[in-house]
SEFIMI-860724 format. One line per 3 residues: number of its first residue (from 0); their letters; for each residue x, y, z of N, C-alpha, C. Coordinates in steps of 0.05 Angstrom, whole numbers, plus 5000, padded with zeros to 4 digits. Each point is the difference from the previous one (the first is absolute). Layout:
NUM) A) X:Y:Z:X:Y:Z:X:Y:Z ~ ...
//
This chain:
0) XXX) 2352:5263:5163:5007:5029:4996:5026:5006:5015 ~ 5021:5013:4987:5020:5008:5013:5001:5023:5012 ~ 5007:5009:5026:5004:5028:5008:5032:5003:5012
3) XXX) 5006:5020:4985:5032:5007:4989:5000:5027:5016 ~ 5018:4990:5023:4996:5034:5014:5012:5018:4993 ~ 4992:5027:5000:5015:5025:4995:5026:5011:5012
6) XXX) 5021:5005:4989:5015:5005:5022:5010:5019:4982 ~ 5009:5035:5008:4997:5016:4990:5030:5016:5015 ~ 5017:5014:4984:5018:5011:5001:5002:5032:4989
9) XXX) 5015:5005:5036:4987:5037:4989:5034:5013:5004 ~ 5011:5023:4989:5036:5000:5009:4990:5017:5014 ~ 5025:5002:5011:5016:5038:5016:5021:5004:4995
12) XXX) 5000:5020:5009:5031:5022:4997:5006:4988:5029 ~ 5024:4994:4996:5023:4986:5018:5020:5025:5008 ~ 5001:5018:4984:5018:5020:5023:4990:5013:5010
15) XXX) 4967:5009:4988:4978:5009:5031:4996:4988:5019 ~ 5001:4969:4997:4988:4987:5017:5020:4978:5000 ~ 5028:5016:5017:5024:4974:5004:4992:4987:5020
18) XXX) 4990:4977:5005:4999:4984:5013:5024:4991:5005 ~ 5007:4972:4978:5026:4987:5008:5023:5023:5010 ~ 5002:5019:4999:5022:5022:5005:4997:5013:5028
21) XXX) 4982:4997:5003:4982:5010:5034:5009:4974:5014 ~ 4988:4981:5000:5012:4976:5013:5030:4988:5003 ~ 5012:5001:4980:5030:5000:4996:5010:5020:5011
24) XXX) 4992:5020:5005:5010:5011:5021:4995:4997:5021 ~ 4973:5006:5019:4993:4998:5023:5006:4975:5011 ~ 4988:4983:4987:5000:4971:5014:5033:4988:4997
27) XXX) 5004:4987:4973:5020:4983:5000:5033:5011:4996 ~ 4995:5029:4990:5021:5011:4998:5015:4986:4974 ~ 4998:5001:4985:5014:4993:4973:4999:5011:4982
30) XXX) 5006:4999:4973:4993:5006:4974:4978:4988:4978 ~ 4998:4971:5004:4987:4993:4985:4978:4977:5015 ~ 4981:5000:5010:4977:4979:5006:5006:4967:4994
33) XXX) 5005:5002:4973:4995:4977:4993:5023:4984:5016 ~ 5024:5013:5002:5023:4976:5012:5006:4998:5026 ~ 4974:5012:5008:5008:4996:5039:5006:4979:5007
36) XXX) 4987:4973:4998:5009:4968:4999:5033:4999:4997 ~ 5007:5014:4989:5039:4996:4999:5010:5014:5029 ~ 4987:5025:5005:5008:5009:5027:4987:4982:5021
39) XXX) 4980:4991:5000:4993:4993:5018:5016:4975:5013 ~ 4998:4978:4974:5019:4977:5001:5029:5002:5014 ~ 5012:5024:4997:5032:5011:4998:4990:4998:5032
42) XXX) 4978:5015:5013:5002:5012:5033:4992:4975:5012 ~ 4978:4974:4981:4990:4977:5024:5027:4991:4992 ~ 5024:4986:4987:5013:4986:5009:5029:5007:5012
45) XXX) 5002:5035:5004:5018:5009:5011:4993:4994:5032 ~ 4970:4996:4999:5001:5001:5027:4994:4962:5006 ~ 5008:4978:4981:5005:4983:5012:4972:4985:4984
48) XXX) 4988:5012:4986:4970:4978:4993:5004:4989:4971 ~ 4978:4989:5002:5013:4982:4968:4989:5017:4968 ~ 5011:4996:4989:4995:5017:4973:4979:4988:4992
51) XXX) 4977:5003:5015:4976:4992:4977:4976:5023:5011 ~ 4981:5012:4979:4983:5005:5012:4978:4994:5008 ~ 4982:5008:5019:4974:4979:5024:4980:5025:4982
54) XXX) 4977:4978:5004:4982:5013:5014:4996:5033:5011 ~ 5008:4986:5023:5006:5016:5030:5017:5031:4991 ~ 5019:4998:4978:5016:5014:4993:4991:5021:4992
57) XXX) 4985:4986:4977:4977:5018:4983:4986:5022:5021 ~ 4977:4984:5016:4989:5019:5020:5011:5021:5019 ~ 5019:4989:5007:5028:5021:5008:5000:5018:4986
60) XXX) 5006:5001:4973:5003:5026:4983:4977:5009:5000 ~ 4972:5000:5001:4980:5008:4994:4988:5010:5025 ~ 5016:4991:5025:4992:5015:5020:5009:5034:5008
63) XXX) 5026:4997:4986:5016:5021:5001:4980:5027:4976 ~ 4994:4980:4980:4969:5030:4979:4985:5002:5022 ~ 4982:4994:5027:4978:4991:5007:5017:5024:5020
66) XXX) 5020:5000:5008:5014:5028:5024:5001:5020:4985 ~ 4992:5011:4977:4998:5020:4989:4988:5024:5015 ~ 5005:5023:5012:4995:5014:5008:4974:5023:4987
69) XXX) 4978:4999:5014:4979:5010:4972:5009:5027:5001 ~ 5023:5012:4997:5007:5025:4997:5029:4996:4986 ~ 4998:4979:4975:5025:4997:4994:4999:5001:4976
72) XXX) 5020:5014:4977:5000:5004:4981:4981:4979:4982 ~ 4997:4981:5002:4985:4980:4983:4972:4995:5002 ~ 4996:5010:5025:4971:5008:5011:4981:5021:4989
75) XXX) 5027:5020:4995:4986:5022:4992:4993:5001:4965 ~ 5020:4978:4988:4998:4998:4969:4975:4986:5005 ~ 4991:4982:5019:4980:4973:4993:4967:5018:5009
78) XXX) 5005:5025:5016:4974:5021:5006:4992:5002:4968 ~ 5020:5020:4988:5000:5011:4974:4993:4981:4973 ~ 5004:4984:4997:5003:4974:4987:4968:4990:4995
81) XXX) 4990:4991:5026:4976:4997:5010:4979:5016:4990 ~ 5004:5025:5003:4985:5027:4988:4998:5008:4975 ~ 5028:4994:4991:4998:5004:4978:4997:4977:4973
84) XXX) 5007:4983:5011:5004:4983:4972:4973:4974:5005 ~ 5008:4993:5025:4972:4980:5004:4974:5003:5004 ~ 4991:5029:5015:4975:5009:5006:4993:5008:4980
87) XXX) 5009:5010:4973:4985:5012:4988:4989:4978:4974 ~ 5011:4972:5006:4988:4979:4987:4973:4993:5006 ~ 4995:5006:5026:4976:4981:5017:4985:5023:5003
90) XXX) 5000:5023:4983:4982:5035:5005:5007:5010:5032 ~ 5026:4990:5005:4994:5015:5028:4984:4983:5028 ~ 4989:4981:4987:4973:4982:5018:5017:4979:5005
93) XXX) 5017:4995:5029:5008:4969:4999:5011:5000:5022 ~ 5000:4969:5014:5002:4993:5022:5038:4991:4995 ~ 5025:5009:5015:5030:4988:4990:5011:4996:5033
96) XXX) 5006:4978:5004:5019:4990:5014:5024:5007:4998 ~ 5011:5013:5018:5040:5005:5001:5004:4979:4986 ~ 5034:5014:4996:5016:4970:4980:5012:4980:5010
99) XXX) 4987:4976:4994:5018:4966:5024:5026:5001:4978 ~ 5017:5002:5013:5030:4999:4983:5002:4973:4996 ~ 5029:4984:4984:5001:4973:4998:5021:5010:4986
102) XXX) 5021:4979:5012:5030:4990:4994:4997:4971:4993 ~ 5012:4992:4967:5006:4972:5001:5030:5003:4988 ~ 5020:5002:5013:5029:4997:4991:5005:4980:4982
105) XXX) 5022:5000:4985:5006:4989:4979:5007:4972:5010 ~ 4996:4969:4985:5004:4980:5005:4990:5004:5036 ~ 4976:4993:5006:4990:5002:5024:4973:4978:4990
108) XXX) 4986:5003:5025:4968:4979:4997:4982:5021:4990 ~ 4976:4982:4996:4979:5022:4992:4984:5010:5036 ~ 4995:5020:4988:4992:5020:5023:4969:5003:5007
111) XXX) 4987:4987:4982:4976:5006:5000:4981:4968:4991 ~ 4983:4995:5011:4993:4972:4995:4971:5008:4983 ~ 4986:4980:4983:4985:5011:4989:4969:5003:5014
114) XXX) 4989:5027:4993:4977:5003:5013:4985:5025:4976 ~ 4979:5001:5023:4977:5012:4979:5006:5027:5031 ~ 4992:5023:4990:4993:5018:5012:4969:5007:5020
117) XXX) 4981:4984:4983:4976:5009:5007:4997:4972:5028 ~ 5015:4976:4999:5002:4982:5027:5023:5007:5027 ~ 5009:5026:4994:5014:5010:5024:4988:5021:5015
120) XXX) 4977:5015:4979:4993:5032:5005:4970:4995:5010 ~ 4981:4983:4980:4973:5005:4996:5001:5015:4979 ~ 5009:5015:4989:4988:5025:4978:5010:4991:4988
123) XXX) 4972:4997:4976:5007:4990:4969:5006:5023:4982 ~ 4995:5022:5014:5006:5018:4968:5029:5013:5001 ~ 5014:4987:5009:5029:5006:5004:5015:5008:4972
126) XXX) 5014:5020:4993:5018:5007:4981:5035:4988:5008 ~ 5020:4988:4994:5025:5002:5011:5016:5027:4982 ~ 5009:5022:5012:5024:5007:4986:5028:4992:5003
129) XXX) 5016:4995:4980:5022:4983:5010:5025:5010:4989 ~ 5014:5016:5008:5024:5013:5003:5023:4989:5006 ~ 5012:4982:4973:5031:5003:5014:5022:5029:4989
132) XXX) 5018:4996:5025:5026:5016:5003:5019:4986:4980 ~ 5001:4982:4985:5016:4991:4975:4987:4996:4980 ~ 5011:4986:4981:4994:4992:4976:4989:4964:5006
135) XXX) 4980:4995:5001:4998:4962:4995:4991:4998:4979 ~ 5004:4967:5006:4995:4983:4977:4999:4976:5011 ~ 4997:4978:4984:4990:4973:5009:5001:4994:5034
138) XXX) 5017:4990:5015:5006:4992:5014:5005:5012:5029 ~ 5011:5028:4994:4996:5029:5011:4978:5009:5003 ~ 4976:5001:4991:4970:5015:5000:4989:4979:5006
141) XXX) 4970:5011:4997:4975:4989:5024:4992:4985:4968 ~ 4987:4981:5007:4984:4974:4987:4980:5001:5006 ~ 4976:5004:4977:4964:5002:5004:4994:4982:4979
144) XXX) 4976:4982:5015:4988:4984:4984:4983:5018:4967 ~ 5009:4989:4981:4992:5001:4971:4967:4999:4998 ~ 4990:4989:5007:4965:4994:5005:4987:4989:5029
147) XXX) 4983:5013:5008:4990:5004:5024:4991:4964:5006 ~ 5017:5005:5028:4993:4966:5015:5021:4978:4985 ~ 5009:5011:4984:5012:4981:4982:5034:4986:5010
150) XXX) 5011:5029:5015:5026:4997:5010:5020:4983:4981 ~ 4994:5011:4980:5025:5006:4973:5010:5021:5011 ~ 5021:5005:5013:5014:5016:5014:5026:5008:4975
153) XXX) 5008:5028:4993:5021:5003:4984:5013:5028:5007 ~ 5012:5011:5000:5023:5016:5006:4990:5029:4984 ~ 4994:5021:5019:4988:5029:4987:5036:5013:4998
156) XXX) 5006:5011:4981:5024:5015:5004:4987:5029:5003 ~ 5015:5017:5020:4992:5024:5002:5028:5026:4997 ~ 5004:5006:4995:5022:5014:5002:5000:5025:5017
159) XXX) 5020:5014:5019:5005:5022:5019:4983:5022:4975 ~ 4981:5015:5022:4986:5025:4982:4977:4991:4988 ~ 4991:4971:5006:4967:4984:4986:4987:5000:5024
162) XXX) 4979:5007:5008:4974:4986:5010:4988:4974:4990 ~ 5007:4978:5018:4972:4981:4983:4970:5005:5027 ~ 4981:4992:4979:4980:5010:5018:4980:4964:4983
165) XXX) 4997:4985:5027:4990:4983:4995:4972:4989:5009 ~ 4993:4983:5001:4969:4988:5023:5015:4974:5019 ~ 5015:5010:5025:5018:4990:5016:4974:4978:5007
168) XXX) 4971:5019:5003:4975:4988:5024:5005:4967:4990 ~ 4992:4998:4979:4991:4974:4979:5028:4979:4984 ~ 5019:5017:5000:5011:4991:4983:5026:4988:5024
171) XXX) 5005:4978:5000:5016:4979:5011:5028:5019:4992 ~ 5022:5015:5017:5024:5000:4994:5020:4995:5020 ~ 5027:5001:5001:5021:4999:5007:5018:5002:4993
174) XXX) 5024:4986:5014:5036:4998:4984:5009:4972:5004 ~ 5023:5002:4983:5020:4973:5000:5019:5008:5001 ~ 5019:4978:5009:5033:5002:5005:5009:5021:4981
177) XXX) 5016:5018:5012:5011:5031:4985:5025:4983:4989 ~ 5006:4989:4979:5023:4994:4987:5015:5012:4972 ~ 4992:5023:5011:5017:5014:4989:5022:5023:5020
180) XXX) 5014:5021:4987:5007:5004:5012:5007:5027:5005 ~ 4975:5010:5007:4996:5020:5002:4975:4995:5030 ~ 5009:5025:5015:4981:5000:5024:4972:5015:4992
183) XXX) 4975:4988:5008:4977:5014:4996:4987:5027:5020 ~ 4990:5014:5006:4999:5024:5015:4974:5013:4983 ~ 4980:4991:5018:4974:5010:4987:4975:5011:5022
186) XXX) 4981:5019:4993:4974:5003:5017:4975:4999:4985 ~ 4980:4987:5015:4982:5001:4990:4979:5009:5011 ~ 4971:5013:4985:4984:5022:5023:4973:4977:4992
189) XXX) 4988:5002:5009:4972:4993:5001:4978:5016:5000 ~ 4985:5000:4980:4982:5014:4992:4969:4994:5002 ~ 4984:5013:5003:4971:5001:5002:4980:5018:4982
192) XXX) 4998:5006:4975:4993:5015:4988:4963:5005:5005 ~ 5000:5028:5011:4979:5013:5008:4981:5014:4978 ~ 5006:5004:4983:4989:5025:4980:4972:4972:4982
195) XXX) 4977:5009:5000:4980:4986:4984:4991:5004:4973 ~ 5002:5027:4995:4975:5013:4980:5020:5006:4982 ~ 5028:4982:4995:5008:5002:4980:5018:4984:4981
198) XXX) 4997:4998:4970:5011:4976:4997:5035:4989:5009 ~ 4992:4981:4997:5029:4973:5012:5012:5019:5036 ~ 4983:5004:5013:5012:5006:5026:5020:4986:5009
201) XXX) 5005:4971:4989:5019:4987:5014:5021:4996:4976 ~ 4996:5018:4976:5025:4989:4980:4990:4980:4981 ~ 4980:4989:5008:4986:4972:4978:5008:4972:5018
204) XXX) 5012:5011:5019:5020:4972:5012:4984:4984:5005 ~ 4981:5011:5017:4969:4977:5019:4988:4984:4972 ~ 4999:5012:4976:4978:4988:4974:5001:4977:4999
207) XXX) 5025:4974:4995:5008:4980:4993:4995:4984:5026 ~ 4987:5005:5017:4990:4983:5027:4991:4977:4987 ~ 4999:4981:5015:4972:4977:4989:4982:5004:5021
210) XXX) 4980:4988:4994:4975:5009:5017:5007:4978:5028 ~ 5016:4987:5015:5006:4997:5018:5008:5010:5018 ~ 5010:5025:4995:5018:5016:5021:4982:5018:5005
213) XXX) 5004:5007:5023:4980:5019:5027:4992:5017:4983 ~ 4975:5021:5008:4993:5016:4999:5020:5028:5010 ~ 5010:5017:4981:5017:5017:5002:4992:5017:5027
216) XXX) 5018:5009:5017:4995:5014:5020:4990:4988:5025 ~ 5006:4969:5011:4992:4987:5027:5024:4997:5012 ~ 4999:5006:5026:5007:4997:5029:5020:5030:4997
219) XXX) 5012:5000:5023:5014:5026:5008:5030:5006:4984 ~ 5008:5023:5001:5022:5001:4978:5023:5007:5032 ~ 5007:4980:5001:5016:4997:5022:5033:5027:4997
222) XXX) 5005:5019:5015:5025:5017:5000:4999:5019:4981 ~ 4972:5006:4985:4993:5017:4984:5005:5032:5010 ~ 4998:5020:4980:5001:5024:5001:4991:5017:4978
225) XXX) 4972:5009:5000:4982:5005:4981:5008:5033:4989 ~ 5007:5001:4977:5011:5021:4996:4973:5017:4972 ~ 5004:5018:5010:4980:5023:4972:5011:5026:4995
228) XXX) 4994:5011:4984:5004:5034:5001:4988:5012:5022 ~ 4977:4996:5008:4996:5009:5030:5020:5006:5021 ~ 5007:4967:4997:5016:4992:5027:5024:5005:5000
231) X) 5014:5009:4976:5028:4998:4997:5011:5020:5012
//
């Protein structure tokens, strides 16, 4: 039996919800996201380093999203955002983790090695939402295995203004060498969908499980923040 996971694409409005335009400003100061790798390159070897980019480089830039001031224009789009576009998928009922940012610059290493979500957390009923600040495609975007356990790993393109909303818990993903050339600039939230008594609470995503993988809802939802109409 094959189980072919769901992976489900929802848009937004991009001038309600400028992200890349909030960041390009605050953070890197530019015009366009995608070609920070040309500035950046221009400042490491003005100051003497070699024109390639690390690793190390990558996380550098991603430390600078992670100094984001939670009172900073992008914070306040990602409150609103949250409320409006993603809670009202999950009825309001759901457990979301702040956003882990991720820089993989153009012609750089891959940034992310491959793993399952549910062997870092404990919690199998994990949702990923996955937000990039550009446009990807092959090489640029995140790679999720095609059939569960299988790690046929192939290239999701998502474009600036898509949600992908996947089963991070179960499903083996990562990246590969960015060879293209364009810089990547993306967030992703983690999800816990709370709501029971109604159909596809999780989107349909959890359906295509095989009967191997955990029982939905074990061990703690580690950096969680349980949000409802109540609570909001």
């Amino acid at each position: 039996m094959l189980h072919r996971p769901v992976f489900k694409f929802v848009p937004y409005d991009t001038a309600k919800y400028a992200f890349a335009a909030a960041l390009a400003e605050e953070v890197f100061h530019l015009s366009d996201l995608s070609r920070y790798h040309e500035r950046f390159l221009q400042q490491k070897t003005a100051q003497g380093g070699e024109p390639v980019i690390t690793h190390a480089d990558n996380m550098a830039a991603r430390e600078l999203l992670k100094g984001l001031r939670k009172d900073s224009l992008f914070y306040g789009l990602h409150h609103a955002f949250t409320w409006n576009i993603l809670a009202p998928l999950f009825h309001f009922k759901l457990k979301y983790t702040m956003p882990y940012f991720r820089v993989q610059m153009a012609h750089s290493t891959s940034v992310s090695t491959w793993h399952r979500d549910v062997d870092v957390t404990g919690v199998s009923n994990l949702i990923t939402a996955w937000i990039p600040f550009v446009d990807t495609s092959g090489t640029n975007t995140i790679w999720v295995e095609r059939e569960y356990g299988k790690k046929n790993y192939e290239p999701v393109p998502v474009r600036y203004g898509e949600i992908l909303f996947f089963d991070s818990a179960y499903l083996w993903h990562g990246s590969v060498p960015n060879e293209s050339d364009i810089t990547r600039m993306s967030m992703d939230i983690r999800i816990t969908p709370l709501k029971r008594d109604v159909e596809q609470p999780d989107l349909g995503i959890f359906a295509p499980r095989p009967e191997w993988c955990l029982p939905q809802g074990v061990g703690p939802c580690a950096r969680a923040s349980e949000m409802s109409r109540d609570e909001h």
